[in-house]
Every structure is written in structure tokens, then in C-alpha cells.
N, C-alpha and C positions, 0 to 999 in steps of 0.2 A: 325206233321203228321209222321206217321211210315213206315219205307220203307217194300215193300213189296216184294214178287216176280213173274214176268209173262216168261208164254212160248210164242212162235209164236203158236197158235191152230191147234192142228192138227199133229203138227211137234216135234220133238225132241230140238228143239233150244230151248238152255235155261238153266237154269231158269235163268233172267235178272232180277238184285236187280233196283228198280225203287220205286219211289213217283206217286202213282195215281193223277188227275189232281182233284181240286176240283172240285165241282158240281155232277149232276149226272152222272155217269160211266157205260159206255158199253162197248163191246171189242173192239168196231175200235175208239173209244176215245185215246186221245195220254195220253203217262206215260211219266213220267221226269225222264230220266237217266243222269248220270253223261258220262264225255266223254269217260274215260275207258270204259263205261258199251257201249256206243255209236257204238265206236271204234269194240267191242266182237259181235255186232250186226251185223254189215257191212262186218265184218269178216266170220260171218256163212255165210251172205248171200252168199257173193261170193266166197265161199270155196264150203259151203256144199249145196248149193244152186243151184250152177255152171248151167247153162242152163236156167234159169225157166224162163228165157224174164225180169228179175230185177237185177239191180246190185247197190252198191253203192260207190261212191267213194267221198275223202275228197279232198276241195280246202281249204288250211289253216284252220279256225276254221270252217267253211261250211261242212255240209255232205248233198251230192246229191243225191237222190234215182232216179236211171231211171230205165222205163221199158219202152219194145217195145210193136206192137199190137199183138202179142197172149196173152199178159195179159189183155188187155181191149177194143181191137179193134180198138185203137187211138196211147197208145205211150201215153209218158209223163215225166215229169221230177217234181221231190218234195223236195228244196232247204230246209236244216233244219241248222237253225242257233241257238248259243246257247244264252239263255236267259239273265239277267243282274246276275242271279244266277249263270252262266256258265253250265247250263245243258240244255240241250236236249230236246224237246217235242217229242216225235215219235208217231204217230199214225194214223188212214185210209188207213193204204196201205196194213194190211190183220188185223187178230180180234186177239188181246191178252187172255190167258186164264191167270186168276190167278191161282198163285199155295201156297199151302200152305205147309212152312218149314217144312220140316224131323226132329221131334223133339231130340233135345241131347242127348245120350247116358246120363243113370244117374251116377252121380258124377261127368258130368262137371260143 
């Protein structure tokens, strides 16, 4: 499988080199990122994100998504641990858009 690249929809986050998950795929389906790509994720959130009722923060190899109730009216928490692969699943917590690569300048 070939890595791909997705935004957060809607937002400027991104583009996030990721592995779609097999079977069939929709936006709130989770992409496999490596933990760097993980790490750039958790980063906009809570950088460029700043306010929006979500944050995420790493305990060791763990990254935690919480949000409060102006995001769903409940409040919640979404522990993501990495796989035996050591990557990531991330997905259901807003809809990824695919994006496709800015092709190379010719003669590279």
C-alpha cells in the first residue's frame, strides 16, 4: 500500500503523509500515521487549534485526544496507541479529506 496524503476537512492542517486503513474508506475512518506524522498532528491541534474544546496530549507511546462538551455535549477522551507496526490509527474525531500530491517540478 502507498502512502498517501490527508487534511483535517475543511482546515488548513496538513497535508499528513499517512497509509489508508484497508477496506472501505470514508473520512471519519482512521489513516495510519507514523509517530512523527502523529506527534505534527497533536501539534496543530494544540497550537493552531488553541480553544476549540479538543486537545491532545502524549503519555509515553499513548496519545490522548480529549475534548470537552461544546464539542459533543458530553466531553470525552480517545486513547490512541500505536499498533505492532508502531503507527498510529487516528480517525472519528472530525472527517479527513484526501489530498493529492503537487506534482514535481520537471527534471526532478
Amino acid at each position: 500500500m502507498q502512502n498517501e496524503f490527508f487534511t483535517v476537512e475543511a482546515s488548513t492542517h496538513g497535508p499528513y503523509e499517512a497509509l489508508p486503513v484497508d477496506g472501505t474508506w470514508s473520512p471519519y475512518e482512521p489513516i495510519s500515521v507514523s509517530r512523527a506524522v502523529a506527534e505534527r498532528i497533536a501539534e496543530d491541534l494544540n497550537i493552531l487549534d488553541a480553544g476549540c474544546g479538543m486537545t491532545a496530549a502524549w503519555d509515553g507511546p499513548v496519545l490522548t485526544f480529549t475534548w470537552d462538551e461544546t464539542r459533543d455535549g458530553d466531553g470525552g477522551a480517545m486513547p490512541v496507541r500505536p499498533g505492532d507496526d508502531g503507527r498510529y490509527l487516528i480517525g472519528r474525531l472530525w472527517a479527513w479529506e484526501r489530498r493529492v500530491p503537487a506534482p514535481l517540478p520537471s527534471g526532478e
